[in-house]
PyMOL CGO cylinders between C-alpha atoms (Angstrom):
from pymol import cmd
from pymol.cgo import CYLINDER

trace = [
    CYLINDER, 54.14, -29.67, -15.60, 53.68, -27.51, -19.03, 0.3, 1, 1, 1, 1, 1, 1,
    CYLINDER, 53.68, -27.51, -19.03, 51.58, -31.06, -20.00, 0.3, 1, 1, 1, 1, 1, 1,
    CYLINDER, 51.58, -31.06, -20.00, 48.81, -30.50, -16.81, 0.3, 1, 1, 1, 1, 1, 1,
    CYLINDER, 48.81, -30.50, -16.81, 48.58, -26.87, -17.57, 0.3, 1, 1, 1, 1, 1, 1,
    CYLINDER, 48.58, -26.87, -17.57, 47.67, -27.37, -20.52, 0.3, 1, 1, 1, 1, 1, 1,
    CYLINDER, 47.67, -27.37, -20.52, 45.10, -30.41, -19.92, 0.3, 1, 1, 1, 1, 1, 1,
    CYLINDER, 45.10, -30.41, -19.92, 43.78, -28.23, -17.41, 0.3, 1, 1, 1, 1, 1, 1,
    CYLINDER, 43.78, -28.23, -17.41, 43.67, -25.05, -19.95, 0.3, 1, 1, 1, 1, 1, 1,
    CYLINDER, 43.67, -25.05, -19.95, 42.01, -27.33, -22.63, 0.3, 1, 1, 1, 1, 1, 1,
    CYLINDER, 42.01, -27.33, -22.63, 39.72, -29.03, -20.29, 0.3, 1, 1, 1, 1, 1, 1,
    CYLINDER, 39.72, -29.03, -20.29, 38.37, -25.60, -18.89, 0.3, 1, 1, 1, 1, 1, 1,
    CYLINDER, 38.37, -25.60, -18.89, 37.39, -24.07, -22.62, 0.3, 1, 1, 1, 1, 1, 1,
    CYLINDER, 37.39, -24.07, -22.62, 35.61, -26.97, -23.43, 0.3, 1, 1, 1, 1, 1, 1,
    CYLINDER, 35.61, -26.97, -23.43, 33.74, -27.36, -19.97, 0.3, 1, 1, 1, 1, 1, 1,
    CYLINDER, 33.74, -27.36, -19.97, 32.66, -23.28, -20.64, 0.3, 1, 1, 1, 1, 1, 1,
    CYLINDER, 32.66, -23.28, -20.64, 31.43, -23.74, -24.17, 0.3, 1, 1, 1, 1, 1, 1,
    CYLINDER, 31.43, -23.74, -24.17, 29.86, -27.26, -23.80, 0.3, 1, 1, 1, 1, 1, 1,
    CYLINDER, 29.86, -27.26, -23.80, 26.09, -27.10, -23.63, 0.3, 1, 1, 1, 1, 1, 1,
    CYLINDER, 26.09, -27.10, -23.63, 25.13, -28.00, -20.06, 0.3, 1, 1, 1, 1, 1, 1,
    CYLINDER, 25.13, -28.00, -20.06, 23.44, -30.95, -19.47, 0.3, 1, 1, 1, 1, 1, 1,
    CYLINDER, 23.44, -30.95, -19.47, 20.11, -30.36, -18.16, 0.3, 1, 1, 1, 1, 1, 1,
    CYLINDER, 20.11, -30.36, -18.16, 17.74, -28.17, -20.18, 0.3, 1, 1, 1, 1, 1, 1,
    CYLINDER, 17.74, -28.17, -20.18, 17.35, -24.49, -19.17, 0.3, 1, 1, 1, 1, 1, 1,
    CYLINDER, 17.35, -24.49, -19.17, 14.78, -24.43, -16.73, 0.3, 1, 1, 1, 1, 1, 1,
    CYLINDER, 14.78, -24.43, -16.73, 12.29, -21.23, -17.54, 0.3, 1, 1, 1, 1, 1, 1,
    CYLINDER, 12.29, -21.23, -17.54, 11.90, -18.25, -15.39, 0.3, 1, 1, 1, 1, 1, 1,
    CYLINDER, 11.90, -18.25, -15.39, 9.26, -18.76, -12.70, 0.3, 1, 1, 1, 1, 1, 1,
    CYLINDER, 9.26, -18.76, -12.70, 6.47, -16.47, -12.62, 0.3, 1, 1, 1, 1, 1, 1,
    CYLINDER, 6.47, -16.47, -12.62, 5.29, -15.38, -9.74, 0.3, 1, 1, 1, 1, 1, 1,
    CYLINDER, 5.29, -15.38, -9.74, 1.92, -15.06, -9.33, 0.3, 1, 1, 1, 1, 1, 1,
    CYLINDER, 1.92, -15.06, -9.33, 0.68, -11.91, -6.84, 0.3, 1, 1, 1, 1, 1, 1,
    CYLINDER, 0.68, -11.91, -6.84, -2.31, -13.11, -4.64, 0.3, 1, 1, 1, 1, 1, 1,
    CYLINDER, -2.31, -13.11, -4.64, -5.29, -10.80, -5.07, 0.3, 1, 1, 1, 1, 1, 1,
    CYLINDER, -5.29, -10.80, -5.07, -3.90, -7.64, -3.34, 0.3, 1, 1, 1, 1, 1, 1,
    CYLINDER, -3.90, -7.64, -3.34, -6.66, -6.04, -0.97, 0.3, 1, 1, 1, 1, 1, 1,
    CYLINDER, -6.66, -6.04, -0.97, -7.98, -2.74, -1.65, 0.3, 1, 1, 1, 1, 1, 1,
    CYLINDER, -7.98, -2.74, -1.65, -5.69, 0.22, -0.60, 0.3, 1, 1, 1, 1, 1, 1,
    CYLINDER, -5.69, 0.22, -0.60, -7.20, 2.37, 1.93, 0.3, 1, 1, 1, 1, 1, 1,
    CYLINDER, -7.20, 2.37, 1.93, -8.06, 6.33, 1.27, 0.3, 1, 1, 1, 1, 1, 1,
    CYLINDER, -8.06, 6.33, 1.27, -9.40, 8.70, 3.26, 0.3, 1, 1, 1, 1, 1, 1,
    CYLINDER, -9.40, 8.70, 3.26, -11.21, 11.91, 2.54, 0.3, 1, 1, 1, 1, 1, 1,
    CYLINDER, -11.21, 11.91, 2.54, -11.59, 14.82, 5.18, 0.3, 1, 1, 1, 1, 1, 1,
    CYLINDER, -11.59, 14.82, 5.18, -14.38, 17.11, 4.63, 0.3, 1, 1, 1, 1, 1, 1,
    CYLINDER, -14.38, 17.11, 4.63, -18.07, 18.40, 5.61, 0.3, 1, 1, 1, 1, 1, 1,
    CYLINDER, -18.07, 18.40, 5.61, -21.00, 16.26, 5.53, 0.3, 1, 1, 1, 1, 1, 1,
    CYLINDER, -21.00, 16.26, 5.53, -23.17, 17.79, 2.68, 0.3, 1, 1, 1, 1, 1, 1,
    CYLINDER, -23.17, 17.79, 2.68, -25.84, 15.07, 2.57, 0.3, 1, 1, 1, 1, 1, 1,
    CYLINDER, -25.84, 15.07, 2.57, -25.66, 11.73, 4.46, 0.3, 1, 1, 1, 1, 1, 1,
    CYLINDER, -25.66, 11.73, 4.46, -29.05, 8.94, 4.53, 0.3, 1, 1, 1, 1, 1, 1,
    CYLINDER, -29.05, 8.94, 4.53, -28.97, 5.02, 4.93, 0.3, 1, 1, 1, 1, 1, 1,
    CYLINDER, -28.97, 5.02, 4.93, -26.77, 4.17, 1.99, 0.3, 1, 1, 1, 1, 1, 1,
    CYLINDER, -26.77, 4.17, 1.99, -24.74, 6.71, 1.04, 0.3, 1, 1, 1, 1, 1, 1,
    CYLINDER, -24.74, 6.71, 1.04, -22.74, 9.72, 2.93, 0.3, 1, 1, 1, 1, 1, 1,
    CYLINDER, -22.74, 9.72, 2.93, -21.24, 12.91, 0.80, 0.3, 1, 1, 1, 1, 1, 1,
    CYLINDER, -21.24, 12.91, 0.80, -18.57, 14.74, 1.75, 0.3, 1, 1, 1, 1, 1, 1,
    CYLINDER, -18.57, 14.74, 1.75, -16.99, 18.65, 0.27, 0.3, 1, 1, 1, 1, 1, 1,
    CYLINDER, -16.99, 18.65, 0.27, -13.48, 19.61, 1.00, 0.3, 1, 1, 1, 1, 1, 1,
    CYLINDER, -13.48, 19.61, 1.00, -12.90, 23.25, 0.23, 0.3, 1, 1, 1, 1, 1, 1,
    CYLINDER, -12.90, 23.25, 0.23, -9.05, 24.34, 0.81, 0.3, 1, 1, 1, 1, 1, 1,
    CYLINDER, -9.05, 24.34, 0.81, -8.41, 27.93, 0.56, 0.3, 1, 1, 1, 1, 1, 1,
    CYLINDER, -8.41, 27.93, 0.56, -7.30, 28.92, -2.96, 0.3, 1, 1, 1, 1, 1, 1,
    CYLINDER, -7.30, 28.92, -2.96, -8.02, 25.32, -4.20, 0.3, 1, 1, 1, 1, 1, 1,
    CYLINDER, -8.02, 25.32, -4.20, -10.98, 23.69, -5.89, 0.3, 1, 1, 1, 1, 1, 1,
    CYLINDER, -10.98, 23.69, -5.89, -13.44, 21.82, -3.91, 0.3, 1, 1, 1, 1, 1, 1,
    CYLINDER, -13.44, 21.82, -3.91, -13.86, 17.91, -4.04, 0.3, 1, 1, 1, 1, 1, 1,
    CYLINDER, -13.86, 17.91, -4.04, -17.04, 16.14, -3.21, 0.3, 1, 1, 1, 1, 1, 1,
    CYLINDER, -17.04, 16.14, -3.21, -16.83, 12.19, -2.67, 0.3, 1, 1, 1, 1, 1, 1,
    CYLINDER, -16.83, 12.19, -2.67, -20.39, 10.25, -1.97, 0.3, 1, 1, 1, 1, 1, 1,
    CYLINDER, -20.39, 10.25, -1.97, -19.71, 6.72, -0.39, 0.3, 1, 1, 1, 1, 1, 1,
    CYLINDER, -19.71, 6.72, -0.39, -21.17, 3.65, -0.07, 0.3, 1, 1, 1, 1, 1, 1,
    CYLINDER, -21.17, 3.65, -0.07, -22.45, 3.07, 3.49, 0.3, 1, 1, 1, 1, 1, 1,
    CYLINDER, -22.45, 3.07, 3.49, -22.18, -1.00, 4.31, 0.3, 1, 1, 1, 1, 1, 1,
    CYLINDER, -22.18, -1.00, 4.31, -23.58, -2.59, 7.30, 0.3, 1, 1, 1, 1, 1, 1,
    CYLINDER, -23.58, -2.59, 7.30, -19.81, -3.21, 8.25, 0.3, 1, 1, 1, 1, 1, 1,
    CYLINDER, -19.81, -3.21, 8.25, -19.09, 0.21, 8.06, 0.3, 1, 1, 1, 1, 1, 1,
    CYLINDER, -19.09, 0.21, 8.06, -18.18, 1.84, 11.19, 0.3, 1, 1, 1, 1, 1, 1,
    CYLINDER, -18.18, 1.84, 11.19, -18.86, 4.99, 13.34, 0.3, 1, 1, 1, 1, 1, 1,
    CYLINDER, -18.86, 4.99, 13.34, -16.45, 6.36, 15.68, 0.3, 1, 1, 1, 1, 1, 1,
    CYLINDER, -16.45, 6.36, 15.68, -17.79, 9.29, 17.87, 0.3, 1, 1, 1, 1, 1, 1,
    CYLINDER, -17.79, 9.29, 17.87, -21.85, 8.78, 16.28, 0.3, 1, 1, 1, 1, 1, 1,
    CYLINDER, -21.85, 8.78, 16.28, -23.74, 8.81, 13.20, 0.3, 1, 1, 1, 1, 1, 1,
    CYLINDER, -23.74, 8.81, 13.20, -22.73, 12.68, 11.91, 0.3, 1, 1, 1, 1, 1, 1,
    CYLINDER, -22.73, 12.68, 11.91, -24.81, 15.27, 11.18, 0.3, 1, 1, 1, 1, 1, 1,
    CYLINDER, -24.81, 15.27, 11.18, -25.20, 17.02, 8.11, 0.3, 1, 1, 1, 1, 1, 1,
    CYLINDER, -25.20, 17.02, 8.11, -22.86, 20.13, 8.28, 0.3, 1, 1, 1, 1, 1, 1,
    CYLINDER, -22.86, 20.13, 8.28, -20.24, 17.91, 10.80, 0.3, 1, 1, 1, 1, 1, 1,
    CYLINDER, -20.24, 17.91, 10.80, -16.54, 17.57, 10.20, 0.3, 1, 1, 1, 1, 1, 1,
    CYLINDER, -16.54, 17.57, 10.20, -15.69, 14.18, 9.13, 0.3, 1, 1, 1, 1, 1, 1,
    CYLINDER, -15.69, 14.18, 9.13, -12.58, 11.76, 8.11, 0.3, 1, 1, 1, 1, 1, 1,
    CYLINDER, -12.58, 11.76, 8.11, -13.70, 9.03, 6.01, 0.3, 1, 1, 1, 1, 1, 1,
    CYLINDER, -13.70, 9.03, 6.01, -11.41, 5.80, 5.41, 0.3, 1, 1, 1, 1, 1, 1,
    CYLINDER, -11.41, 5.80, 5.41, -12.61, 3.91, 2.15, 0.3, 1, 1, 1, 1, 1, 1,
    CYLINDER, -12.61, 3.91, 2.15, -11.60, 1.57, -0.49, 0.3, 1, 1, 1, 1, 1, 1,
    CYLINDER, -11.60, 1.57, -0.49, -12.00, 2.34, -3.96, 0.3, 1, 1, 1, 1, 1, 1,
    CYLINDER, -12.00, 2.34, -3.96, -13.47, -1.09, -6.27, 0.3, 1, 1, 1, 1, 1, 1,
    CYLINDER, -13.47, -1.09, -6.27, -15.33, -1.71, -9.62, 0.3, 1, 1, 1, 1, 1, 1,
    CYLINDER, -15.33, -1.71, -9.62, -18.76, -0.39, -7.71, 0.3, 1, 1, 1, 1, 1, 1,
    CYLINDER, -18.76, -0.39, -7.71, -18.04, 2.81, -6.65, 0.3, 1, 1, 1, 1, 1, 1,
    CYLINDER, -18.04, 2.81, -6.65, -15.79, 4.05, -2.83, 0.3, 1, 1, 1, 1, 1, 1,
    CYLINDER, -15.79, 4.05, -2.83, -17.36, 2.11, 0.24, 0.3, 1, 1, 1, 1, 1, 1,
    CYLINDER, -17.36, 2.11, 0.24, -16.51, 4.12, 3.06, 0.3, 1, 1, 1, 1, 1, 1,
    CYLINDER, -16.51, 4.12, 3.06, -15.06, 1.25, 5.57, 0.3, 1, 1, 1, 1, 1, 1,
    CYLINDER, -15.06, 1.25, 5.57, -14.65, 4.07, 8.77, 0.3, 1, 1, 1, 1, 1, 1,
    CYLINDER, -14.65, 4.07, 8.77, -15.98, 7.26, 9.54, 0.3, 1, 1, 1, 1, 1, 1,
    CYLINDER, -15.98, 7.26, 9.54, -14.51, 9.28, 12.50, 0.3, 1, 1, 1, 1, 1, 1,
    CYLINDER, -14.51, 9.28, 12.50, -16.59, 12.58, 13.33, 0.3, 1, 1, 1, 1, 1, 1,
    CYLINDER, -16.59, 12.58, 13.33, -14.51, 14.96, 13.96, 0.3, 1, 1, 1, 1, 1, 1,
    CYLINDER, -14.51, 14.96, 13.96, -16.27, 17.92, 15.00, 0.3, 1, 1, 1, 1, 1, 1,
    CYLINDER, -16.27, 17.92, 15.00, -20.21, 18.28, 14.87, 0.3, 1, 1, 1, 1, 1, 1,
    CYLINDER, -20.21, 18.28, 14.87, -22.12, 21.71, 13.36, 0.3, 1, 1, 1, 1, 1, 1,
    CYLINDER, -22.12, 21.71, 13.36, -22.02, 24.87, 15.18, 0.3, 1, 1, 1, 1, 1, 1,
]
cmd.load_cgo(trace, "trace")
């Protein structure tokens, strides 16, 4: 009995610390697909807004202003009209290598 115990003791040191077999096979990489643009969105007044391009300012009380100009596509949409200078808008873009194309514009409340 002390003779299989052993066998098996021997056999199991040398099956740990023999090389395998079959080469190491390297990590796979895996490639992303080309992620789509993340969409943003911007609430503010409509300070300027013509067949190509809309800008919007966002003042928050005790804050700094942001204005964004974006790029106006013929797949760009308009829920509740084309807005007005001076309107309340919410404008859902993606940001790429030429500039923010606005992708949605919801008007959200027109001048007084």
């Amino acid at each position: 009995m002390m003779r299989f115990w052993a066998s098996a003791l021997v056999f199991t040191i040398l099956a740990s610390g023999a090389p395998n077999s079959s080469p190491p096979t390297p990590q796979a990489t895996e490639e992303k697909p080309a992620s789509k643009p993340k969409d943003q969105f911007f609430t503010g007044n409509v300070t300027a807004i013509d067949d190509s391009s809309i800008t919007v300012n966002r003042m928050v009380l005790g804050k700094n202003s942001a204005t964004m100009t974006f790029q106006l596509m013929a797949d760009t949409r308009f829920e509740g009209g084309r807005p007005p200078v001076g309107s309340q808008v919410t404008v859902r873009y993606v940001s790429s290598d030429d500039g923010k194309r606005a992708v949605h514009i919801i008007l959200r409340r027109s001048p007084k």
